[in-house]
N, C-alpha and C positions, 0 to 999 in steps of 0.2 A: 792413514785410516783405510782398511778395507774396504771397496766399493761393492763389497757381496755380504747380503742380508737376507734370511727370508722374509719378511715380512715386509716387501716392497716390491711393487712392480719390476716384471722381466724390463732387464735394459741392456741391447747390447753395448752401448758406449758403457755403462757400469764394469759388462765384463772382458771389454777390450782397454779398459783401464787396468783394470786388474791383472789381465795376460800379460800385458808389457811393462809391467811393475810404475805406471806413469802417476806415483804419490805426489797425492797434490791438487792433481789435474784437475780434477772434478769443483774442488774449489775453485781455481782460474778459471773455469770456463762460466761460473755462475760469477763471481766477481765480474768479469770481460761484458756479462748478458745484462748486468745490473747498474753496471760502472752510469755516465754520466757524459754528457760529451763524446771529445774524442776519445776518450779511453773505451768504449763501448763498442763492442764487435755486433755484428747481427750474427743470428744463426747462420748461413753460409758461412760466414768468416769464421765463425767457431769450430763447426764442421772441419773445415781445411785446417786451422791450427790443430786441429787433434789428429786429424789422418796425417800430416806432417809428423809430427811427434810418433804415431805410430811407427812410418816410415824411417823414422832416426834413429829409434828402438832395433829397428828388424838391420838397419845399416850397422849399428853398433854391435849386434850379436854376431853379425857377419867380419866384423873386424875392417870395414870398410872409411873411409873418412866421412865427418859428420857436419864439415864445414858447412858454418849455415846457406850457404851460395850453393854450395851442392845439393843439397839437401831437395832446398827450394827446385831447384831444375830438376832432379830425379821426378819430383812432385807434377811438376807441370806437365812435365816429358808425359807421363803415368796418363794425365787425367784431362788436361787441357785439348778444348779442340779444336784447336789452332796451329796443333802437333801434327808434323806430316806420321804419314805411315811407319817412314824411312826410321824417322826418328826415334818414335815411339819405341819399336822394334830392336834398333840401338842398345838402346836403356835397359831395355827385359831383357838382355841378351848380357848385356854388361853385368847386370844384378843377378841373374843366375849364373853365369860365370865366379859369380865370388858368393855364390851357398845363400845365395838371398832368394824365398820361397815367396814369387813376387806375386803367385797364385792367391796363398794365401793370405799375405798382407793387402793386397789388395780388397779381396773377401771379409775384412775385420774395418776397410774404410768405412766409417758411417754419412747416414748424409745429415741434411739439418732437419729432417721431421724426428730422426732419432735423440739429434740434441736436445730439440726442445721439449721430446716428451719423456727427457733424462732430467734437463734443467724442472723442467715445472711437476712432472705425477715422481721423479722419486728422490729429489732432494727439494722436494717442494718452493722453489724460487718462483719470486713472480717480478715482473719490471713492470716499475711505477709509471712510466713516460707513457703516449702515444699507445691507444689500444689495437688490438689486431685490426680489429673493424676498422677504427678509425685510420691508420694507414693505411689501408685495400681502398677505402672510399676517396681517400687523398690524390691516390694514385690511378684510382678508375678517371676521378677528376682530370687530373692530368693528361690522361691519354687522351681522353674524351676531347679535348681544348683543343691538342693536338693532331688528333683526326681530323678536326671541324678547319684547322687552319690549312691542315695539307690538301682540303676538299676547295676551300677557295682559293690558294696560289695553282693550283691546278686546272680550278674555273679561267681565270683572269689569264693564265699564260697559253689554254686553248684559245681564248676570245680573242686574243690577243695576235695569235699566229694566225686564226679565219679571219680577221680584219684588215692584214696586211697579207690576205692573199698567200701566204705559205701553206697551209695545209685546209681542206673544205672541212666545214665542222658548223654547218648550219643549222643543225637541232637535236645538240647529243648532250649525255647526261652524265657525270662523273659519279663513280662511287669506288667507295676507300671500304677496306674489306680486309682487317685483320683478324689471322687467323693463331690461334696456340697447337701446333701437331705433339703429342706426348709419344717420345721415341718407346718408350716401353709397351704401350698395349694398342699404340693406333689412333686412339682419341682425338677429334677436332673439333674447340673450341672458338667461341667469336673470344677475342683477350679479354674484352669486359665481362663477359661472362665465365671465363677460365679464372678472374681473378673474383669474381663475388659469391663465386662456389666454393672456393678455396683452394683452387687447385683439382686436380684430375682425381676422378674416381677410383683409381688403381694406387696412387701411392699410398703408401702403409709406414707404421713406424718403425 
């Protein structure tokens, strides 16, 4: 089925399904969003299974091997940053080397605000489980818990080292101070408040 209509919201995953002929897709990825269990991807994970696919598509027109192990490492190498320079470098060097336009396959990656607002405003999908909110607040929950424990093992192991005389620390005060930096426009957020906002004010779909 054609992923281009007019009478539906601009998406680019609709028209990068479409460029690299990936019939199908669009269904997989709303099945994967809806699925149940472990068969259930989150949007990140959807994201990457599509920029992967795209990447298989742009290796296959290149006449390159498509072996899933390769594939997968081209990907990482690409995006991961955990990639040295070296590495990275490699990889783009190796893929233009064999006609692969790693410019603009890269430019056609989507991230996951694109997905879900592919999945939900233009094949209208919704998933039944766990609401946005109620995950954000599950998870604020969590960190919160987590701060509060990291503030007293940190309490107790000062007291602990002023009591036996290793370091002076007779009337000091601990505080735990995370922060979210958003690499794209500079933005710094406390994490509880980067996640009850939604996210930083510059990303877009």
């Amino acid at each position: 089925m054609s992923e281009t209509t007019t009478d539906r919201p601009s998406s680019k995953v609709a028209r990068v399904i479409e460029k690299y002929g990936l019939d199908g897709m669009g269904a997989e990825l709303e099945a994967r969003w809806t699925a149940e269990g472990d068969d259930r991807l989150s949007l990140r994970d959807l994201a990457d299974l599509l920029n992967r696919r795209i990447l298989e598509q742009a290796l296959i027109e290149a006449g390159m091997s498509t072996l899933e192990n390769d594939v997968e490492t081209i990907y990482h190498n690409l995006t991961a940053d955990d990639v040295s320079t070296g590495v990275e470098t490699d990889t783009r060097n190796r893929l233009q080397r064999n006609g692969v336009d790693v410019e603009t396959v890269e430019s056609n990656f989507v991230t996951y605000q694109a997905v879900r607002s592919y999945l939900k405003e233009w094949r209208g999908a919704e998933y039944e489980g766990i609401s946005d909110t109620e995950k954000i607040e599950k998870d604020v929950e969590v960190i919160q818990r987590l701060q509060t424990r990291a503030l007293s093992i940190a309490e107790t192991r000062i007291e602990n080292l002023d009591e036996t005389s290793r370091i002076e620390a007779d009337d000091v005060e601990v505080f735990l101070d995370m922060q979210v930096l958003c690499s794209d426009c500079g933005s710094q957020y406390e994490v509880t408040e980067f996640l009850e906002r939604g996210g930083c004010d510059c990303s877009t779909d």
